[in-house]
Structure formats: C-alpha cells, structure tokens
C-alpha positions as CSV (number, residue, x, y, z in Angstrom):
1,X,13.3,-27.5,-3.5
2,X,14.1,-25.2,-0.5
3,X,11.2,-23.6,1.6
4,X,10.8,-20.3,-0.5
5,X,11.2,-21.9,-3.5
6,X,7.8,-23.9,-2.7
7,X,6.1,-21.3,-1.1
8,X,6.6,-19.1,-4.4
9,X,5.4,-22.0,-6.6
10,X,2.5,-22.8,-4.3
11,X,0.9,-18.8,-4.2
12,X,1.9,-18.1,-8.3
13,X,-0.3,-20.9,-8.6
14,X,-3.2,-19.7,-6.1
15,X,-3.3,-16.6,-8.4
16,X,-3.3,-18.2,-11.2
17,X,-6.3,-20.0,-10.2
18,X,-7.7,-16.4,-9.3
19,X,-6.7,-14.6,-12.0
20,X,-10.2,-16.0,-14.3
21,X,-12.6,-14.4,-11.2
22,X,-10.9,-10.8,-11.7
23,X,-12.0,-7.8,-14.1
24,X,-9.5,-5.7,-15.8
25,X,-10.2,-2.9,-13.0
26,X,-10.0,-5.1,-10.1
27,X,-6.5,-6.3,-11.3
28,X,-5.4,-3.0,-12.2
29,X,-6.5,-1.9,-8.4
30,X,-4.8,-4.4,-6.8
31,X,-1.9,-3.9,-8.7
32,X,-2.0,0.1,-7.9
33,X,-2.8,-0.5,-4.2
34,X,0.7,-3.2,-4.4
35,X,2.5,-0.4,-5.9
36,X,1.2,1.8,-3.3
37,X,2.4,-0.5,-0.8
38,X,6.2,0.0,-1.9
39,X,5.7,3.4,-2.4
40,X,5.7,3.6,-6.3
41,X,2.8,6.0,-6.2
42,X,3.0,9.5,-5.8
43,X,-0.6,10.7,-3.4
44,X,-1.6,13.7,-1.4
45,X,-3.5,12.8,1.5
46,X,-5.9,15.7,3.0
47,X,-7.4,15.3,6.6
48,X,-10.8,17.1,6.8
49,X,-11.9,18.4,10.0
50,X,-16.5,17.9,9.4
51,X,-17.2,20.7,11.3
52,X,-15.2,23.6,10.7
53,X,-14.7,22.5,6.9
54,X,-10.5,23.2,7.5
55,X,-7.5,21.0,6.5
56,X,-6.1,19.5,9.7
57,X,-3.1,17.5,7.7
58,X,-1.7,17.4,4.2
59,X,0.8,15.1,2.9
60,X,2.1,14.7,-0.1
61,X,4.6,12.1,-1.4
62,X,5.3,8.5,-2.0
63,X,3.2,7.3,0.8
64,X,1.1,4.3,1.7
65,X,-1.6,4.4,4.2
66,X,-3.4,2.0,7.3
67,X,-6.9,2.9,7.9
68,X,-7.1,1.2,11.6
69,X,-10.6,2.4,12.3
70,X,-9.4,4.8,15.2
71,X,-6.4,6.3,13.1
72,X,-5.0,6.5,9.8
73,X,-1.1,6.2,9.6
74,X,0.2,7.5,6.5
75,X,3.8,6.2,6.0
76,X,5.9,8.0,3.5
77,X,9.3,7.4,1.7
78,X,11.4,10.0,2.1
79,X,15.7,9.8,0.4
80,X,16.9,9.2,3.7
81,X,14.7,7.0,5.2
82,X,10.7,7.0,6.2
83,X,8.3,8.9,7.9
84,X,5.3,7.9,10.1
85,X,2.3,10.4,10.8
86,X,-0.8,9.8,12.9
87,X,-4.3,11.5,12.3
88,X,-7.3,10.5,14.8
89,X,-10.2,9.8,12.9
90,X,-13.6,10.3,14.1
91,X,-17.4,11.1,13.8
92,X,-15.9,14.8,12.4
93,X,-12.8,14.0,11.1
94,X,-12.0,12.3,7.6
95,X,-9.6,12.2,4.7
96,X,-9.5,11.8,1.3
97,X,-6.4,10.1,-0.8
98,X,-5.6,11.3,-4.3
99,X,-3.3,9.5,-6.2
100,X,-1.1,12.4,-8.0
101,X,0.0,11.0,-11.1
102,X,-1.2,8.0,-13.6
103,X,0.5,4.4,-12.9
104,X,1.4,2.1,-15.0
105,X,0.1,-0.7,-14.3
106,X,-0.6,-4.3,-16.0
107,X,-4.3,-5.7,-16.5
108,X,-3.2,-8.8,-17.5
109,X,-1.9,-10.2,-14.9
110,X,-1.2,-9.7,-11.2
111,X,2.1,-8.5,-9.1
112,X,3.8,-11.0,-6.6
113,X,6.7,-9.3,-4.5
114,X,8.6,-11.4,-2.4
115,X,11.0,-9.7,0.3
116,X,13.5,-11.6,1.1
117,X,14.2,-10.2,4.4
118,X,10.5,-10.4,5.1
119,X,10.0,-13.8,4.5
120,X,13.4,-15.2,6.5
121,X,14.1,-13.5,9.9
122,X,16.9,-11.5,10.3
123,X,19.4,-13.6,12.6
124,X,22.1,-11.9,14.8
125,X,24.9,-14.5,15.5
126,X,27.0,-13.3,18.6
C-alpha cells in the first residue's frame, strides 16, 4: 500500500472509532462547518461596530471564515477565483455569521475530504 493509501485507511478508522461519542447534531455540525470549509454553504457575515450600533462590513457569498482572536478573515469563492477580507476585532467590534440557506447534510456518518494536492507537495522540475 502507498503512503496515502494508509494514511486514508488509518483516519477512516479513527472516525469510525469516534463516530459512537457523537450526537446527531454534533455530526451534522461538523459536517456543515466541512462544507463550509470548501465553500458549499451560502452565509452573510455582518461586522458590528458595539458602540455606534452600525454595520462596518457585510459579506455575503460562499465563504468560510478564521476567527484568529485579533481578526476575522472571511474568504469567499468567487467564479474566477477567491477573495480575502480582513475585519479587526475588538472590545467594540464583533460579527455575527448566518448561514443563508438549509444544507444537506448526513447525520449518520461523517465527511472525510482528501486533497490531493494538499496532501503531496507540488514539485517544480527544472
């Protein structure tokens, strides 16, 4: 067996072994917050200014977001290609995520997705 072959044999079994510890909802989550990830999942994402009650940012679109403490970067999907926004977040400032339509998602058991070109560099013979 090659490298990925084992790898995906060793983590289908890791979640099978997790799969018994899960409720319906947590495994629907995760799978949403997966589908999220490869932007499957049409949101909105509203930055709230604390004080003055305004919008600072609105997106909308097939995006997935990074809450690194001092930021949130939203990346979204567009046709041709992907954009990256920015919003500071602090003691005033927060956002809210709404997910804009239903997914459909399984309860029964969870997503793996393997990415090729994630898992085995991308070489550049010269």
């Amino acid at each position: 067996m090659n490298t990925i072959t084992k790898l995906a044999v060793a983590l289908s079994a890791g979640l099978l072994v997790l799969t018994g510890c899960s409720s319906d909802a947590d495994v629907a989550s995760e799978n949403i917050s997966k589908d999220a990830d490869n932007f499957k999942v049409l949101r909105r994402i509203v930055a709230i200014n604390g004080i003055t009650d305004k919008y600072i940012l609105s997106v909308e679109g097939f995006c997935n977001i990074n809450d690194e403490k001092t930021q949130l970067e939203i990346t979204c999907k567009l046709p041709d290609g992907y954009k990256k926004h920015f919003v500071g977040l602090s003691d005033n400032t927060s956002y809210f995520v709404e997910q804009m339509e239903s997914a459909n998602v399984s309860v029964d058991h969870y997503k793996v997705i393997f990415k090729p070109e994630a898992i085995v560099p991308d070489v550049e013979a010269r």
